[in-house]
N, C-alpha and C positions, 0 to 999 in steps of 0.2 A: 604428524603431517598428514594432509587428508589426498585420499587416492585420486589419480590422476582421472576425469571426468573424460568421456567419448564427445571428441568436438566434430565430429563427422555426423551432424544433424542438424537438422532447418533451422533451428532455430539457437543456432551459433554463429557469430562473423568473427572475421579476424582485427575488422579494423574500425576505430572506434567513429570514423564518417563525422561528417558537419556537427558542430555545436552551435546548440543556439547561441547565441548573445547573451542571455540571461544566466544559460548554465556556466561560460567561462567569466560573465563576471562573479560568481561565485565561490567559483573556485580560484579564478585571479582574486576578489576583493576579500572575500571572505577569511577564505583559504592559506591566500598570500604564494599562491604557486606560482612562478615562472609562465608569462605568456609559451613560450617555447616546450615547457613541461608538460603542459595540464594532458594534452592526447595522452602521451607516454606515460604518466600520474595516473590518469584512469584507467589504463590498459592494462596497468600494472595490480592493480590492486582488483580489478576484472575476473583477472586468470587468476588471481589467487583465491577469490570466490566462486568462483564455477568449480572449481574441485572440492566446494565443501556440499554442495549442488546445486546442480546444475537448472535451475531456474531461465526459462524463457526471457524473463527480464531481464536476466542477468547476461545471458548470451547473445543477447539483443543490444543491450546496450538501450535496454528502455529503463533503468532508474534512471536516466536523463531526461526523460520525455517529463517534467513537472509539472505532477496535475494538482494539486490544492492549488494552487496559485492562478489556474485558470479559469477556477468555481466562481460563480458569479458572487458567492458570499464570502469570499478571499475579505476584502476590507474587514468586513465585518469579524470575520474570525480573527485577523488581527488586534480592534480593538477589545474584542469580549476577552483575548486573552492579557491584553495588558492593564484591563478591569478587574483580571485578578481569576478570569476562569481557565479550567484545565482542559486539556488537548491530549488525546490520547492517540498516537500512531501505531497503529494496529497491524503488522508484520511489516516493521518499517525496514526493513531490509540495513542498507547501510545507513536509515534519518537522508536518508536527500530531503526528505520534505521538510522534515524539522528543520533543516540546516536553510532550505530557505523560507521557512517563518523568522528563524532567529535574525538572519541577515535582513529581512525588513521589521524590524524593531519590536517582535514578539517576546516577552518575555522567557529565556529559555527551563526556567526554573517553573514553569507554570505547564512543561509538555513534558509529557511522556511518550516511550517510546519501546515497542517492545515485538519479540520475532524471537519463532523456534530455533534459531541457530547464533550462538551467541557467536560465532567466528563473523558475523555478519556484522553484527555491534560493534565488534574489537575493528574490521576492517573498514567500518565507516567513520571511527578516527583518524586512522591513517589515513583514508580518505581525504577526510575534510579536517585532516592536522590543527584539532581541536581537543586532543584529551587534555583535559586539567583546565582548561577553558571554559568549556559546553557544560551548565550546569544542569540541563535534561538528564533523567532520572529512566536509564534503560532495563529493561528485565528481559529476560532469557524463558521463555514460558511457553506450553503448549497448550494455543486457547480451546482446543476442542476441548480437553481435559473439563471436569467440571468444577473444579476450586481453583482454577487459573487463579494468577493477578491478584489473590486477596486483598494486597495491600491497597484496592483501587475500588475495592466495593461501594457501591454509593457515593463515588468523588467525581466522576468525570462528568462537565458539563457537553464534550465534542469526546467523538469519536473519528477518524480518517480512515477510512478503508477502501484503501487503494491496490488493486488487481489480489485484493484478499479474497473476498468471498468467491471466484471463481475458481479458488484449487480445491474446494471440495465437490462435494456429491450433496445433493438436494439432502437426505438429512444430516450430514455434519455439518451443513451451512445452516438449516436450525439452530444445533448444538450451538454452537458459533454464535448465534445472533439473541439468541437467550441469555448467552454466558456475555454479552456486551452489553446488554439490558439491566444485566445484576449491576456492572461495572458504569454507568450512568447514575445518576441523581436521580431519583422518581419528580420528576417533577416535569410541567411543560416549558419547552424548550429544548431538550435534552438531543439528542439529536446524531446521525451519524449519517457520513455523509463519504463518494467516492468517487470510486468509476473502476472497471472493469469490462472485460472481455463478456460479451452479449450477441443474442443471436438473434435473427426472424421466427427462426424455428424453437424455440425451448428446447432443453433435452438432456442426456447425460451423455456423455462424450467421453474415450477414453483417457485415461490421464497422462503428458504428455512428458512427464517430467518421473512420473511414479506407477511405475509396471503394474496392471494389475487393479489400478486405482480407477476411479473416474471425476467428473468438474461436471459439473452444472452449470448450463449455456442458459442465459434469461434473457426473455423481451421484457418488455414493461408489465404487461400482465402477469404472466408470472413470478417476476420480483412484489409485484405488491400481495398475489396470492401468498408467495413465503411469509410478507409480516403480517396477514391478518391471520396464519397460521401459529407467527411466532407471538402475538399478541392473545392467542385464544392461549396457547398454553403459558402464560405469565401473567396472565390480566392485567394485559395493558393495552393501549389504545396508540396506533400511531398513522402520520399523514404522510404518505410517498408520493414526491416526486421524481419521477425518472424520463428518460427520454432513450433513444437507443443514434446516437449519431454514426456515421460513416466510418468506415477504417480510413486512414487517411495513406500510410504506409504499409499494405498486407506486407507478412514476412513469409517466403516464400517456405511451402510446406506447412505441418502444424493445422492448428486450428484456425489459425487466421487466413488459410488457404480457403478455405468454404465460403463460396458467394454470400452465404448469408450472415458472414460475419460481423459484428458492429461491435461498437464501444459502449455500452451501457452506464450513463453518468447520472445520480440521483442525489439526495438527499431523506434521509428519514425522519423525522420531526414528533417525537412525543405529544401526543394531543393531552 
C-alpha cells in the first residue's frame, strides 16, 4: 500500500470542480459510469494516485484538462492511426488521452501507452473500467534510462508528450528526447507533439513535486535550441513549431504562481 502523500500544498484541491462536457461524456459514454458517480468515480481513484505521487496533475485534477484533442492536427492524428500508424503516449499517466482517441474511433491496438509508475496504468482502468476491453499495449518504463521501451525502437510513427518534458532539467529533457528519437521511424514525418508548462523567462526551476530535483521552464526559443541540440547529437534534422499561450487557470502557489507562466504547445516534425 503506498504511503499517505502531504495534501497541505498548492497544488492539491479537495474537490474535483466543473467537468467539461466532453470529459463526462467519456466517462458517461465511454466508461458507462452513472451520471451521479462520475465526480465521486474520479475522486476516488484521485486519492488513490496521489499516494503513489503526488504529481501537480494529479492534485490538480488536470489529467482532465484534454489536450491531444485540442491540437489542431487531432483529425489528422485520428485517421493516420486508423491507416494503420502508431501512437505512442509518453508518461500517460492514467491513458486519459488514449481513452479519448479510442472513444473517437482510433484504433486502440495501434497506441501505446507508457509511465514510470505502473500503479498509474493499473488505476487508469479502473478509471476508465476498461481492462479486458482496451487493447493499448501499456509499459511500465523509465524513459530517461537509455534502453527504455526496446520493444518500440523504430516503430512509432507519433509520439504525445503531454506536461512530460517539463519534469526534468534541460539535460534529462535531452536524454528524453534522444531516447524518443531512437523510438520513432527514421523517416520524415515522424513527429512528436504536446504542450506543457512554459515560461517568458527560460530557466531551471526547482522541482515541485521532487526535493532536490529541478524542470526546465521553455519559451519558444529555447524549446527549438534543445532540438537543434538534440538533433546535432543523433543526426537528425527536425522542424519546431511551438507557441507559448496564456495560463488560462493559474493554480494558486507552485510554478504556475509566476507572472511569467504560460502553457507551451508545439509539435516537432522530422525533416
Amino acid at each position: 500500500m503506498a504511503a499517505k502523500q502531504n495534501k497541505d500544498v498548492a497544488w492539491y484541491k479537495d474537490e474535483v470542480g466543473e467537468i467539461s462536457p466532453a470529459v463526462r461524456k467519456l466517462f458517461e459514454g465511454y466508461s458507462g459510469i452513472a451520471p451521479d458517480r462520475v465526480e465521486a468515480h474520479i475522486s476516488e481513484v484521485r486519492d488513490r494516485a496521489w499516494n503513489v505521487w503526488p504529481y501537480p496533475c494529479i492534485g490538480l485534477f488536470r489529467f482532465l484538462d484534454l489536450g491531444i484533442s485540442s491540437t489542431p492536427s487531432y483529425a489528422e492524428i485520428i485517421e493516420r492511426l486508423k491507416s494503420g500508424q502508431t501512437l505512442l503516449d509518453i508518461g500517460c499517466c492514467f491513458g486519459q488521452e488514449i481513452r479519448k482517441l479510442v472513444s473517437d474511433g482510433a484504433p486502440s491496438e495501434n497506441i501505446y501507452g507508457a509511465d514510470l509508475h505502473s500503479e498509474f496504468i493499473d488505476a487508469g482502468y479502473d478509471l476508465f473500467q476498461d481492462k479486458g476491453k482496451i487493447k493499448t499495449t501499456f509499459f511500465s518504463a523509465n524513459i530517461t534510462e537509455p534502453n527504455s521501451l526496446p520493444q518500440l525502437v523504430g516503430k512509432l510513427d507519433m509520439v504525445w508528450a503531454g506536461s512530460f518534458f517539463h519534469l526534468f532539467g534541460w539535460d534529462d529533457q535531452i536524454a528524453v528526447a534522444k531516447r524518443i528519437v531512437e523510438l520513432l521511424k527514421p523517416q520524415k514525418g515522424s513527429v512528436i507533439f504536446g504542450r506543457q508548462a512554459g515560461n517568458v523567462t527560460p530557466g531551471e526551476i526547482p522541482h515541485e513535486a521532487n526535493a532536490g530535483g529541478t524542470m526546465y521552464r521553455h519559451d519558444v526559443s529555447s524549446f527549438e535550441k534543445l532540438w537543434v541540440e538534440v538533433g546535432k547529437q543523433t543526426g537528425t534534422s527536425w522542424q519546431v513549431k511551438a507557441r507559448l499561450d496564456d495560463v488560462v487557470e493559474p493554480a494558486k502557489g507552485g510554478a504556475w504562481n509566476d507572472p511569467n507562466a504560460r502553457l507551451l504547445l508545439f509539435a516537432v516534425h522530422r525533416e
